[in-house]
N, C-alpha and C positions, 0 to 999 in steps of 0.2 A: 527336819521335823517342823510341823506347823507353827507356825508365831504363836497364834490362839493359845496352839495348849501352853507351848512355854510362858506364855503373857500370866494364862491361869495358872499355871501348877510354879510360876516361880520361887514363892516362898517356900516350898516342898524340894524344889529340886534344889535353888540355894542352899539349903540344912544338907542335904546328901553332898552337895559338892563339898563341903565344909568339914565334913567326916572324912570322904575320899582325899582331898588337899587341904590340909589343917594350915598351908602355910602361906596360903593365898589369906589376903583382910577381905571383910568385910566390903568396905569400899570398894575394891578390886571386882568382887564380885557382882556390887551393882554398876559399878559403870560398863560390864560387860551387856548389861539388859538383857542375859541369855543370849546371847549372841554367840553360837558356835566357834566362829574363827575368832573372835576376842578371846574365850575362855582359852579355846586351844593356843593363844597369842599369849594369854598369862601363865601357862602349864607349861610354855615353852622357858619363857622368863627364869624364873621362881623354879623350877626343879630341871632345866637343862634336857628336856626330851625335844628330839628331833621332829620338825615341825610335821611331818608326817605320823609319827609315833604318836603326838598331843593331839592331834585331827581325830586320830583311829580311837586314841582313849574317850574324847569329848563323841565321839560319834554312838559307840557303845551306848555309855553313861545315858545319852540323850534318848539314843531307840527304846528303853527301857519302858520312861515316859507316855513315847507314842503307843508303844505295845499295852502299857496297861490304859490308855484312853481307849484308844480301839476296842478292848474288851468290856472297860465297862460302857461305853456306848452299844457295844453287840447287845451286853446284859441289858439293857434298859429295853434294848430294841424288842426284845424277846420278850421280858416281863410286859410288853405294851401292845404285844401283837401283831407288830410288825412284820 
């Protein structure tokens, strides 16, 4: 996933990761700076999933993100003319 959008939509996806893994802090979460293999490094920690199983969860989670950016950039694109 792009840096950009995670850099933008951090505090947005922070809140959902938080819902999804209630037992990761706060802290944990910013020192990851959206960092894919940090998160999936604390998912592995904190709840014992196999570092490939925490990649695959963090990877989902993440496309979600790109998939709604993509669309609303389509939508703008479209509302503008493009």
């Amino acid at each position: 996933m792009n840096k950009d959008i995670i850099a933008g939509k951090w505090n947005e996806i922070k809140g959902d990761l938080r819902k999804a893994w209630g037992n990761v802090t706060d802290d944990e979460w910013e020192k990851t700076k959206g960092d894919s293999q940090a998160i999936a490094g604390i998912l592995q920690q904190k709840y014992g999933f196999a570092k490939d199983d925490a990649s695959s969860k963090v990877g989902k989670f993440m496309e979600k993100y790109a998939s709604d950016t993509r669309e609303s950039l389509e939508d703008s694109e479209r509302k503008n003319g493009r």
